[in-house]
N, C-alpha and C positions, 0 to 999 in steps of 0.2 A: 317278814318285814323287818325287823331286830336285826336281820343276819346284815341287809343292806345300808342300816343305818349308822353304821360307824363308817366306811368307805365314804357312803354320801358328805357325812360333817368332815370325815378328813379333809376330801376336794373343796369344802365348801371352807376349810379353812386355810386351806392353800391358796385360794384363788383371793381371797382378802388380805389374805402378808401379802402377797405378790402385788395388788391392785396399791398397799401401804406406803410397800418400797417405790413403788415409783413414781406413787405422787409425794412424796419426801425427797425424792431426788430432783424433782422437778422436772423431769426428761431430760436428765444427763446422758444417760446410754447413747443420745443419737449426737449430743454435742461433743461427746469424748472421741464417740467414730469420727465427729469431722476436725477435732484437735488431732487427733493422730494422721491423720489423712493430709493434714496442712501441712506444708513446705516449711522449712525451718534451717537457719544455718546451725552448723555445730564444726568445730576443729576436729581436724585428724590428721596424724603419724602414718607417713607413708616410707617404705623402706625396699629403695629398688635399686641396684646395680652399684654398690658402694654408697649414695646420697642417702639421708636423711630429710625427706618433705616435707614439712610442715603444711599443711592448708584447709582452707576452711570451704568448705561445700554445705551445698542446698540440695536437702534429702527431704524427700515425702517417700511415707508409708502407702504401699502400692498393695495392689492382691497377694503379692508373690513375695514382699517383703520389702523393704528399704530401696527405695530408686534414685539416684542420684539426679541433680537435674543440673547444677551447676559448679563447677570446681575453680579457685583461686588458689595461687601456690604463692606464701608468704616468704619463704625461705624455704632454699637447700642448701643442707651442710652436709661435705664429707664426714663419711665414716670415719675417716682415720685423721681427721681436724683435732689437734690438743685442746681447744677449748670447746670441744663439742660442746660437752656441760652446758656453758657457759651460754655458747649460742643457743640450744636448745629453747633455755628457759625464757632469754630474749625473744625467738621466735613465738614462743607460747602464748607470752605477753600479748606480743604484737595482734595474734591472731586470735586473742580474745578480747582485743578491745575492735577489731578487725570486725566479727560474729556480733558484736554489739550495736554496734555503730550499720551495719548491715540489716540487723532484727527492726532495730528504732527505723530507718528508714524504709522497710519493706508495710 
């Protein structure tokens, strides 16, 4: 009976942390699955046939990974533009007050 009584208090005190954490969480685990699961804008660098893309897309987390649902193109500058730089960080701007202004009204 000895032999069984350390396994039993083991489970029996695993199942009390485990029942702890998560009523201290409040049932976050199921609202974090559906924050990640939620659509969200975010900027992204697109780099295709000499241009430089700037745009800001509507990405939800899917089974399979990251799904895009919707894309805006804020700017394209060539590659070979002397003020890329310059546009770049203009476009960046743009397309995070862009993402902003997007979030606030979705």
């Amino acid at each position: 009976m000895r032999l069984l009584a350390l396994p039993i208090t083991l489970i029996v005190i695993a199942i009390l942390v485990y029942l702890l954490v998560t009523l201290t969480r409040g049932g976050k685990p199921a609202s974090r699955r559906e924050a990640a699961g939620a659509p969200r804008w975010e900027t992204d660098t697109v780099m295709e046939n000499g241009w430089t893309l700037i745009v800001v897309r509507k990405v939800a987390l899917g089974p399979a990974g990251p799904v895009e649902l919707a894309r805006q193109t804020v700017r394209a500058i060539k590659d070979d533009d002397p003020n890329w730089d310059e546009l770049y960080r203009e476009a960046m701007v743009e397309a995070r007050n862009r993402v902003s202004t997007l979030e606030i009204e979705s």
